[in-house]
C-alpha positions in Angstrom: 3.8 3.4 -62.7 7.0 1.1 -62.8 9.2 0.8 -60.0 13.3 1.5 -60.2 16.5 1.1 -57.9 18.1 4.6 -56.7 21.7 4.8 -57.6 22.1 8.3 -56.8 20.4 11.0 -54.7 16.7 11.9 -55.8 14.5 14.1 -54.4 11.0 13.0 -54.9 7.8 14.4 -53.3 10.1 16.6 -51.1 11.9 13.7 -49.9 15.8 12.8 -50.7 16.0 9.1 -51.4 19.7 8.0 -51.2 19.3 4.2 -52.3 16.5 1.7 -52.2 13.5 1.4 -55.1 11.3 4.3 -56.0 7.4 4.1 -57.7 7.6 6.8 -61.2 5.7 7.4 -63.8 6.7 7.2 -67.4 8.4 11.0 -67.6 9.9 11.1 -64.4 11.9 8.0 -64.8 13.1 9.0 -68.3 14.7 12.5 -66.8 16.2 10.3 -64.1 17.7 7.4 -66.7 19.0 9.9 -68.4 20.7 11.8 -65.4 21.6 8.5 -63.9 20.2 8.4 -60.9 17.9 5.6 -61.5 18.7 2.3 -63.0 16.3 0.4 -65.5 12.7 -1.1 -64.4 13.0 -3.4 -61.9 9.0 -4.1 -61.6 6.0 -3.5 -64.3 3.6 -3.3 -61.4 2.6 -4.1 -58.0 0.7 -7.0 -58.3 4.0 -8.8 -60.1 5.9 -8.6 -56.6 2.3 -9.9 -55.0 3.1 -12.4 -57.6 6.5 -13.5 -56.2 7.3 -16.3 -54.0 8.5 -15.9 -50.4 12.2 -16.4 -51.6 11.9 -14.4 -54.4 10.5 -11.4 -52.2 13.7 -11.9 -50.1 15.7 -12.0 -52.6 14.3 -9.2 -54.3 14.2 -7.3 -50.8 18.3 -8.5 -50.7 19.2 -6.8 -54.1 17.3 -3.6 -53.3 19.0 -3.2 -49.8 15.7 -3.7 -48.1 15.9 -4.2 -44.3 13.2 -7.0 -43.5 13.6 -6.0 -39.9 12.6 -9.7 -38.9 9.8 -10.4 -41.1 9.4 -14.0 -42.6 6.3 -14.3 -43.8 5.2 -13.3 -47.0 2.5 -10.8 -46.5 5.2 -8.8 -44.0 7.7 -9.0 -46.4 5.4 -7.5 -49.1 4.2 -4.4 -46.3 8.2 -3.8 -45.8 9.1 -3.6 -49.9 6.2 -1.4 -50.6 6.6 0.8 -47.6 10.1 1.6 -48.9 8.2 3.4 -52.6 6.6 6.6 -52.4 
C-alpha cells in the first residue's frame, strides 16, 4: 500500500476525505488517478516516513495540510501523519 494526497472528495471505508493523504492499494489508487481525486505517490511505505528526519516530517506534515497540533518531537509527529491515513 502507497500513500497519496486527496485533491478532491473520496469516500473511503465509509468515510468522506476532503484533503490530507490517504493509505490505497494498487487498484484503488488507479480508479482515483484516473478520476482525479488523488494526486501521484507521495510515499512507497511506512517505514520511509519512519525514515525521515524531524524537519522533513514537518515539512512533509506542511505540504499535506497536516495539523501537528503542538507536537515537536519526532515520534509525535510520526503518531499525527499516520493517524491522518485510514
Amino acid at each position: 500500500m502507497a500513500i497519496y494526497k486527496v485533491v478532491s472528495p473520496v469516500i473511503q471505508g465509509g468515510v468522506v476525505l476532503l484533503s490530507g493523504i490517504i493509505e490505497l492499494n494498487d487498484e484503488q489508487a488507479e480508479r482515483l488517478v484516473q478520476a482525479g481525486a488523488i494526486e501521484v505517490e507521495l510515499v512507497q511505505e511506512d517505514k520511509e516516513l519512519n525514515d525521515m528526519s524531524l524537519p522533513e516530517l514537518k515539512e512533509f506534515a506542511k505540504l499535506n495540510d497536516i495539523d501537528l497540533d503542538g507536537a515537536t518531537k519526532k515520534e509525535n509527529i510520526l503518531l499525527k501523519i499516520k493517524s491522518i491515513q485510514l
